[in-house]
SEGU-344563 format. One record per residue: residue number from 1; residue in three letters; x negated, y negated, z of N, C-alpha, C in turn. Coordinates in nm, 2 decimals, decimal comma. Layout:
<sites>
SITE;NUM;ala;X;Y;Z;X;Y;Z;X;Y;Z
...
</sites>
This chain:
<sites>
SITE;1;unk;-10,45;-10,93;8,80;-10,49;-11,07;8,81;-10,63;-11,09;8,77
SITE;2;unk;-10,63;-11,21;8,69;-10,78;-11,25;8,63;-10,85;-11,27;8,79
SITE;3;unk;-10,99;-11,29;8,81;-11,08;-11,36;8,87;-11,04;-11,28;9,00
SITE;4;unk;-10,99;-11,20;9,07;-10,94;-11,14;9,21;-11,10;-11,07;9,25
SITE;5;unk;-11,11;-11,16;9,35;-11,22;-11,11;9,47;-11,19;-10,99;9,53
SITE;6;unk;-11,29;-10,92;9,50;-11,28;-10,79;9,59;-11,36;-10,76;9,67
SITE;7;unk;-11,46;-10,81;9,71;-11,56;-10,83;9,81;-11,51;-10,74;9,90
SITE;8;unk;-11,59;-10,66;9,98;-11,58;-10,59;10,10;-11,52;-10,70;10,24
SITE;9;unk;-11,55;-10,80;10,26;-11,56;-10,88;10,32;-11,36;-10,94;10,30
SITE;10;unk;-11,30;-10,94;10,21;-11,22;-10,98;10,14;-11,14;-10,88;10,17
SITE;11;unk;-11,15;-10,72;10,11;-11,07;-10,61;10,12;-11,09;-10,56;10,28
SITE;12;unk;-11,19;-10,61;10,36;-11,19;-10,53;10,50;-11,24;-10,64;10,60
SITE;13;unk;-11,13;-10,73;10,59;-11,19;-10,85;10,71;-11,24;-10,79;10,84
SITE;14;unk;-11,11;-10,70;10,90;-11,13;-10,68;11,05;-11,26;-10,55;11,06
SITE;15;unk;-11,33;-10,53;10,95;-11,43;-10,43;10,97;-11,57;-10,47;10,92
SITE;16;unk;-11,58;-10,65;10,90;-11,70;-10,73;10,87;-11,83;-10,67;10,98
SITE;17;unk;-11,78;-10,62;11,10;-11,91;-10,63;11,17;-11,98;-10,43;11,18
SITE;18;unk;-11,85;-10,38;11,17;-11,92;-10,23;11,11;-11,94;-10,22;10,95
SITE;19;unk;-11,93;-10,30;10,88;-11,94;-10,31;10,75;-12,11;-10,36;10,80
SITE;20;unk;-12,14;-10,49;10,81;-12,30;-10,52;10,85;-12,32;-10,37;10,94
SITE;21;unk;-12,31;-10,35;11,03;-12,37;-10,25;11,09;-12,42;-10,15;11,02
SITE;22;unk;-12,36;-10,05;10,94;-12,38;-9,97;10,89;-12,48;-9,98;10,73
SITE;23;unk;-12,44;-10,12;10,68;-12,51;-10,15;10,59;-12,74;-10,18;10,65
SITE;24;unk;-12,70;-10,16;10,78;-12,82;-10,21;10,83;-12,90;-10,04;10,88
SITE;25;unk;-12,82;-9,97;10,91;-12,85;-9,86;10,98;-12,85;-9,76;10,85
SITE;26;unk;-12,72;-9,75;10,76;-12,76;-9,66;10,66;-12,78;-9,66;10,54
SITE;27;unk;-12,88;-9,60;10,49;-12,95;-9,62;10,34;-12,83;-9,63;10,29
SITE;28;unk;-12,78;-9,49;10,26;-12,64;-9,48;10,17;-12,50;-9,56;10,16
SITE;29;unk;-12,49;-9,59;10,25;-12,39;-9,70;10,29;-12,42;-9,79;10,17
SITE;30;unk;-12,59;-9,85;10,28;-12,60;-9,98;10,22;-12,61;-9,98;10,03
SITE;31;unk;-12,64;-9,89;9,98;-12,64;-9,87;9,85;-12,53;-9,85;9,76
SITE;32;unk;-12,39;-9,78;9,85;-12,26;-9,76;9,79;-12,22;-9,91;9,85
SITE;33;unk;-12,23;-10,01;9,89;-12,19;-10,15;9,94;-12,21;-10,23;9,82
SITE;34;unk;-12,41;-10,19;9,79;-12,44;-10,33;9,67;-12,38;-10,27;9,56
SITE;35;unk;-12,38;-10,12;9,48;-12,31;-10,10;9,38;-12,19;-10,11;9,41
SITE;36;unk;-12,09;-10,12;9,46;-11,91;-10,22;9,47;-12,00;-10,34;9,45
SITE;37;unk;-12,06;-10,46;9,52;-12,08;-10,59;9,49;-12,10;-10,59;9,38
SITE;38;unk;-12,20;-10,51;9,31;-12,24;-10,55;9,16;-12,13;-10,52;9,04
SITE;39;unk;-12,05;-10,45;9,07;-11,93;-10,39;8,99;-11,85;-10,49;9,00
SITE;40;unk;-11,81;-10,54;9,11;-11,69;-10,66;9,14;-11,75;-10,74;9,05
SITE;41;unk;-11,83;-10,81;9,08;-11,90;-10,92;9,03;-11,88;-10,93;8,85
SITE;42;unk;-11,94;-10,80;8,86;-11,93;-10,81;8,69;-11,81;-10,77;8,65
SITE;43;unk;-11,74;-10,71;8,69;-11,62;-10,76;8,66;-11,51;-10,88;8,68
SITE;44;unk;-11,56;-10,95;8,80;-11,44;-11,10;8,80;-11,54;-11,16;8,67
SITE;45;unk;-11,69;-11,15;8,63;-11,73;-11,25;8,53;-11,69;-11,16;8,39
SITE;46;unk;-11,69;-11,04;8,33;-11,63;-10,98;8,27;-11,47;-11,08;8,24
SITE;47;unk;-11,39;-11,11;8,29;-11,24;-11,12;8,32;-11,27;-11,27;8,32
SITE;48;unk;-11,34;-11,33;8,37;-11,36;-11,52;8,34;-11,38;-11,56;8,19
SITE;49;unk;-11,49;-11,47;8,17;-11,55;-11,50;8,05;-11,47;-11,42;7,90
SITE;50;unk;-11,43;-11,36;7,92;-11,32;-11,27;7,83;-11,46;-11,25;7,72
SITE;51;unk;-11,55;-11,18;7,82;-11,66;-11,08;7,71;-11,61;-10,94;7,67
SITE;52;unk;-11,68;-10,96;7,55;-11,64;-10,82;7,49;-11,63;-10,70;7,56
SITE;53;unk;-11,57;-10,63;7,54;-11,60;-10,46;7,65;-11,50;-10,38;7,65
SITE;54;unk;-11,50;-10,29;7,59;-11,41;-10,17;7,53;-11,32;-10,15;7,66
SITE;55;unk;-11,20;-10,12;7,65;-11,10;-10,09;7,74;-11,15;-9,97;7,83
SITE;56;unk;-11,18;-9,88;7,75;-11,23;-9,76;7,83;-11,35;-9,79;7,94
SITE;57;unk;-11,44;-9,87;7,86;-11,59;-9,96;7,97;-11,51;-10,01;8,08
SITE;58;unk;-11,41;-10,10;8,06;-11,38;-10,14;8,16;-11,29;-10,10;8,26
SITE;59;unk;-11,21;-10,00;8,21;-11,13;-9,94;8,32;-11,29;-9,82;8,40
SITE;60;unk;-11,34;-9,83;8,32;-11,44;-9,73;8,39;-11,53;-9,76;8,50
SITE;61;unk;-11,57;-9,89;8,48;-11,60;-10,00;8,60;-11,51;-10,00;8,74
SITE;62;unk;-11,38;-10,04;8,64;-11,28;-10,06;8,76;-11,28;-9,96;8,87
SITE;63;unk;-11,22;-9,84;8,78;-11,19;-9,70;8,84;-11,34;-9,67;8,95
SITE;64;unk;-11,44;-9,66;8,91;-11,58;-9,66;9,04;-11,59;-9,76;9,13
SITE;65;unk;-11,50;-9,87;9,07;-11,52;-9,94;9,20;-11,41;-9,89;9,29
SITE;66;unk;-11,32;-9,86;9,24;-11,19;-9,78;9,34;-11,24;-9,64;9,39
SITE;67;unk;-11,32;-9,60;9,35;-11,35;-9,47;9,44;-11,50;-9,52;9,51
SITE;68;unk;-11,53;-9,59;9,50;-11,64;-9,64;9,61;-11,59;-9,77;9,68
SITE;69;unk;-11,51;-9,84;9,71;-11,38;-9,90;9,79;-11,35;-9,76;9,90
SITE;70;unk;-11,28;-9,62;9,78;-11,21;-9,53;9,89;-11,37;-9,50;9,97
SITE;71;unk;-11,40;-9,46;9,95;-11,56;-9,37;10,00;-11,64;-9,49;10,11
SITE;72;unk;-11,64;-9,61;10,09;-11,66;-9,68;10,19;-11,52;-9,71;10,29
SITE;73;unk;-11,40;-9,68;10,33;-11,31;-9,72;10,38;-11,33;-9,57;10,47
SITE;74;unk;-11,36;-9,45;10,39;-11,38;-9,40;10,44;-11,52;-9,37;10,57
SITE;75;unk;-11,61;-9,36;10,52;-11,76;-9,41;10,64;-11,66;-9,50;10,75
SITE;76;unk;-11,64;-9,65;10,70;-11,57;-9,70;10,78;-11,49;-9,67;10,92
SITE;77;unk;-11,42;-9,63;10,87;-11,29;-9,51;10,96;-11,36;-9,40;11,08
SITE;78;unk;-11,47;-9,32;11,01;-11,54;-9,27;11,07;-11,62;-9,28;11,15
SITE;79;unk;-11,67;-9,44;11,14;-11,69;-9,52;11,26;-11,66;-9,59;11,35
SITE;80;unk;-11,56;-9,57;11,30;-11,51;-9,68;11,41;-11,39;-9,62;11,50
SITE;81;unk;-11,43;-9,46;11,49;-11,35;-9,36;11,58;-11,41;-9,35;11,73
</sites>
């Protein structure tokens, strides 16, 4: 689907407050959080705007945002054990 939000906030409602938490407490976190925001982003405007960008560029975007999605679900998990 064009334009699909994927915000952390979007893909992990019920973990909005250990999502802030951790984004406050850990460097790393908070750095694997804003690169997903900045990947989503430019990709829903990527996908609005039907800019140029090699299939491979952009599955390559996609695909890091799917393994930093898994890698924060994971931290996630492991806090909230």
């Amino acid at each position: 689907m064009l334009d699909e939000n994927h915000s952390l906030a979007i893909e992990f409602p019920e973990h909005q407050n250990t999502i802030h938490q951790l984004k406050m407490a850990n460097a790393n976190f908070k750095s694997m959080a804003d690169r997903y925001h900045k990947l989503d982003h430019a990709i829903r405007g990527l996908e609005n705007q039907s800019l140029p960008i090699s299939d491979t560029s952009f599955s390559q975007m996609k695909l890091e945002r799917a393994h930093l999605k898994d890698k924060i679900f994971e931290i996630i998990g492991q806090t909230d054990k």
